[in-house]
N, C-alpha and C positions, 0 to 999 in steps of 0.2 A: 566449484561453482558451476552451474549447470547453464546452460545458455539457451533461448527458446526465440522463435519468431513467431509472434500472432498479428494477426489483424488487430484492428484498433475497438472492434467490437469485444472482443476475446479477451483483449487487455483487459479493457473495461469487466468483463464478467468475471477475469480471475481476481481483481483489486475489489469488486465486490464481494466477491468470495471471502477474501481476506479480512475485510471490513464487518462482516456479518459473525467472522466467527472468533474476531476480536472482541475480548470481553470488556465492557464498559464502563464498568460499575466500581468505583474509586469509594465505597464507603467503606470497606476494612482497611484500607493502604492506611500507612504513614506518609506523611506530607510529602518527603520526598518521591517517592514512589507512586502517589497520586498523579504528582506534575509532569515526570517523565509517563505515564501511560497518558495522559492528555496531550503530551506534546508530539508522542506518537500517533495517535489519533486523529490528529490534527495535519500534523505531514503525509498520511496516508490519506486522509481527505483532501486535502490539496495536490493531492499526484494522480488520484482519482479524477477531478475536474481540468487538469492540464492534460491528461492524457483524450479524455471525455473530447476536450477542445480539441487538441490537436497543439498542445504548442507543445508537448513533448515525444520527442522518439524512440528513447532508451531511456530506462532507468534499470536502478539497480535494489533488492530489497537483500536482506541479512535475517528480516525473520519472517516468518516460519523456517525456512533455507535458504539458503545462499543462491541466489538468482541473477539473472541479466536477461533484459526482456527488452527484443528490437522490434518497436510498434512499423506492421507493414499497412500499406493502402492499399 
């Protein structure tokens, strides 16, 4: 696992990154398959807006790689 410090700008541009090049599009899945990529979606949008805020410092992602990212100011 590879471990990074960025600004909280940086954060912010690499979680959009991630989010932009997360595919979205649930109409070939099977049901279960649909709900888990929504629910990843969805947690990645919310780690986005907490980090955006500020009420988070570190998190940790597993995909695309195995990371750990210490938000600096």
């Amino acid at each position: 696992m590879e471990r990074f410090f960025l600004s909280r700008a940086s954060a912010v541009a690499y979680l959009l990154g991630i989010r932009r090049a997360t595919p979205g599009g649930i109409d070939n899945l099977r049901v279960g398959e649909a709900d888990v990529r929504l629910q990843d979606l969805d947690t990645l949008d919310r780690l986005l807006l907490d980090v955006r805020a500020g009420r988070v410092r570190e998190f940790r992602l597993d995909k695309p790689q195995a990371i750990e990212v210490t938000v600096t100011d």
